[in-house]
C-alpha positions, -999 to +999 in steps of 0.1 A: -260-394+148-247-389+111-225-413+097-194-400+080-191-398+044-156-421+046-140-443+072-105-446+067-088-478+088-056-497+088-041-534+095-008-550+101+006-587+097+044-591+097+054-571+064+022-561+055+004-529+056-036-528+044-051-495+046-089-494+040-116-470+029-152-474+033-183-455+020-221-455+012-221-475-024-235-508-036-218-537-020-187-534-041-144-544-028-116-537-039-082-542-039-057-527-049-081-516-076-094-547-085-126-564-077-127-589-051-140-618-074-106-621-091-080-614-066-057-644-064-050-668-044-088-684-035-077-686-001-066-654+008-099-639-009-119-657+014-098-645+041-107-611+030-140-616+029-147-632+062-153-597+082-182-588+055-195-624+062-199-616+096-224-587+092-261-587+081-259-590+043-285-560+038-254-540+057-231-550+038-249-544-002-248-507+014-211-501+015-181-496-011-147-508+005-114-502-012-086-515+002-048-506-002-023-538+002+016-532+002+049-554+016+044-588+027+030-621+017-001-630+001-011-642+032+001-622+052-012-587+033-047-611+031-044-614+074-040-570+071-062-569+046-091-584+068-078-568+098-083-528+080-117-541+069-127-553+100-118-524+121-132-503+093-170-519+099-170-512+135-163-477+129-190-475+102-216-497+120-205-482+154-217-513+170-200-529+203-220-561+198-200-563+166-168-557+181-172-587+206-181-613+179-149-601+163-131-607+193-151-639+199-143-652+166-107-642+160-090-618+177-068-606+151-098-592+132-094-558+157-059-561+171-029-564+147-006-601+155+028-589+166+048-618+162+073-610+138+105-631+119+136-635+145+166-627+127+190-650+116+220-658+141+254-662+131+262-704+137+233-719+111+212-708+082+185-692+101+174-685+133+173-713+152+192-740+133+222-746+139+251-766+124+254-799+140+287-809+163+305-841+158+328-850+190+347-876+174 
């Protein structure tokens, strides 16, 4: 079967949304049109980077992946970020073995986290604390 000349994909974390592209090129990512190598924090590079660890390396020098990072954290656009690219790779690849290492590993590679910021309550500062009671 012919692969497609572009996967598009997507990832959510909290505030985040990472929307990814993926073609035939020479090993090269992006975000938010800048090269991986200089995208700040260290940490949430690596982050971004672990899906593209998880593949054979001679796969990986084959592709071009741009990816699209808006709202959010740095951490938490990193989390989508990685999320877009790995759903992105098992759409490319189409490979089910893939899929369950993702799974294996960390399930939030394929499936978006849901847990979300409770709002804040009237009776504190946030959502759960509250002003303290003095009975005397």
């Amino acid at each position: 079967m012919k692969t497609p000349a572009l996967i598009q994909s997507s990832g959510k974390r909290k505030a985040a949304v990472a929307r990814c592209t993926i073609r035939k090129g020479s090993g090269r990512v992006w975000v938010n049109r800048l090269p991986l190598e200089i995208h700040e924090p260290p940490l949430a590079r690596h982050k971004i980077r672990e899906p593209l660890l998880m593949i054979p390396p001679e796969k990986a020098k084959t592709l071009d992946i741009e990816i699209q990072i808006e709202g959010g954290g740095v951490m938490g656009q990193a989390s989508a970020a990685r999320t877009a690219v790995a759903r992105g790779l098992v759409l490319w690849l189409k490979d089910a073995k893939l899929a369950d290492s993702f799974k294996h590993y960390d399930r939030s590679l394929l499936v978006n986290d849901p847990r979300r910021k409770l709002p804040k309550r009237p009776g504190g500062r946030g959502a759960r604390k509250r002003r303290q009671k003095s009975y005397r």
